[in-house]
C-alpha positions, 0 to 999 in steps of 0.5 A: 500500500502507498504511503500517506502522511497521517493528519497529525504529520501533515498538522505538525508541518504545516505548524513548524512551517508558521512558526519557523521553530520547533518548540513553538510548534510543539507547544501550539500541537500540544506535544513534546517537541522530541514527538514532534522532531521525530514525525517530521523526520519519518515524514522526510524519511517516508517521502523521500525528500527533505521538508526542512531546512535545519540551521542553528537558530533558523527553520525554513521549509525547503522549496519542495516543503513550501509546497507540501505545507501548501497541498497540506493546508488545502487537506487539513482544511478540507477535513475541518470542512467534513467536520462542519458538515458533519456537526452544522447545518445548512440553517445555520451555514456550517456555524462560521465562516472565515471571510476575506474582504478587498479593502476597496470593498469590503469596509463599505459593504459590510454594514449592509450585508451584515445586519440581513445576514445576522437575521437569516443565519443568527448563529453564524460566525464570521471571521473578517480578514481584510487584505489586497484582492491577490492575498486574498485570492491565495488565501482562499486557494490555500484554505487559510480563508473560506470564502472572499468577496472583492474584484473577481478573479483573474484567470484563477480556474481552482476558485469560483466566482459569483458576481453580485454587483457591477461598480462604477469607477469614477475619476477624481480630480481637484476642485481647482483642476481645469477638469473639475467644471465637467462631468464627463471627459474623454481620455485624451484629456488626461493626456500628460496628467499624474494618475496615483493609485493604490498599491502593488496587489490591488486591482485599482491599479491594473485599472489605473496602469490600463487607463494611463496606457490608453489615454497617454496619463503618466502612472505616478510611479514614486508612490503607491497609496496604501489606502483610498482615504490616503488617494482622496486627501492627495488628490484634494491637495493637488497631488494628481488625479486617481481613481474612486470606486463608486462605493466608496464614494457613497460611503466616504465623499462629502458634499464640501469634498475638495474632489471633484468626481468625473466618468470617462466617456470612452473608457469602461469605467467599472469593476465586477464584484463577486464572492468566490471560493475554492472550487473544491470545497465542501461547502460550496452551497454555503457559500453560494447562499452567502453570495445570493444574499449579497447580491440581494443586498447589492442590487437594493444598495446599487439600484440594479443588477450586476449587468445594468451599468450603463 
């Protein structure tokens, strides 16, 4: 018979890989540290490779062992899901959920998704992580997150993806700007313009670097917002223009706002929303009622569906 990894091995790995240290680990499993030593050892001796590179003062997975602690997240998670199964229900959506939110999103839809949500499922738990749309993504991928709601994902056929709503994206300029008198504008009129955006990670910036290629803009490649509310009040003192979710917008711009907000006349101007999750899970129905009841909630807040931009 083939051999495979126990859970108990494949829990100790993924442990030692977290922590960098053979004594943490140990005491997070709740064994000796010798137990654990000679686990992962039998585990390298079983597979055949080295898992761990073993240096005074400094643990870290070999190339490969990065890779099994992976696959071993994905597993162990997979088993939680089997538990949840198997103790929850579908009334109560498993009982919890570990939620990823994109901070361009997320902060602002929260509030209108939680109070229904907590209504229908007054049992559930959810867990939110905030963090960029790619972070989140891998994530989900590795089990470390159950389910995100952000941009959809690009070209990720492990995960699925439900879009709930179809944002708007609009440009913001300073009030003293030449632009600022207009509502609408071509992209030739940003021509030579400083366009800032948030950073590496976000998918604010694809559009942005996409909107800059087009129009001729200059990409403000010295600094990278670390958050849209950083973006509005550079924009308000003259820093350059950059792009604002309609959302957020909604949620953060006041009417004395020292931004003025403009659509692109011929530029796509908007951005997917969805819920996705790993294509493999257990729990994809709970999921998808969890992505049902968000675009519920979108379609009320947004007035309209996913596809009714116009």
């Amino acid at each position: 018979m083939p051999f495979r990894p126990s859970h108990r091995q494949l829990e100790y790995l993924v442990t030692l890989g977290e922590t960098g240290h053979f004594g943490e680990a140990a005491k997070r499993c709740n064994v000796s540290q010798p137990t654990l030593s000679v686990q992962l050892a039998l585990l390298e001796k079983q597979l055949g490779v080295t898992l761990i590179d073993r240096m005074p003062g400094q643990v870290t997975p070999t190339p490969v062992g990065a890779e099994i602690i992976a696959a071993a997240k994905v597993i162990l998670n997979g088993l939680d899901e089997i538990r949840v199964l198997a103790t929850g229900s579908k009334a109560n959506l498993g009982g919890a959920i570990r939620l990823g939110v994109a901070p361009s999103f997320g902060p602002y839809f929260l509030p209108y998704l939680l109070p229904p949500l907590h209504r229908q499922y007054p049992e559930l738990k959810i867990y939110i992580r905030e963090d960029r749309p790619r972070q989140l993504e891998r994530a989900v991928l590795e089990g470390e997150t159950d389910c995100g709601v952000g941009p959809v994902p690009i070209q990720e056929p492990d995960l699925v993806s439900e879009i709930i709503c179809r944002e708007r994206i609009f440009l913001g300029v300073p009030a003293t700007h030449p632009l600022a008198n207009r509502t609408t504008v071509e992209m030739v009129a940003l021509k030579g313009m400083r366009l800032m955006t948030l950073g590496r990670g976000h998918r604010l910036l694809d559009d942005v670097r996409k909107l800059s290629e087009l129009s001729g803009a200059v990409l403000a490649e010295d600094y990278e917002g670390s958050s849209l509310d950083a973006l509005r009040q550079m924009v308000s003192i003259e820093m350059g223009l950059s792009l604002f979710p309609e959302l957020y917008v909604r949620s953060e711009f006041s009417e004395d706002e020292n931004i003025r907000l403009l659509t692109i006349s011929d530029w796509a101007g908007t951005r997917d929303i969805a819920f996705f999750w790993r294509r493999s899970s257990a729990r994809g129905s709970h999921f998808a009622a969890l992505a049902k009841l968000g675009a519920e909630v979108a379609a009320g807040l947004f007035g309209r569906g996913p596809s009714d931009v116009s």
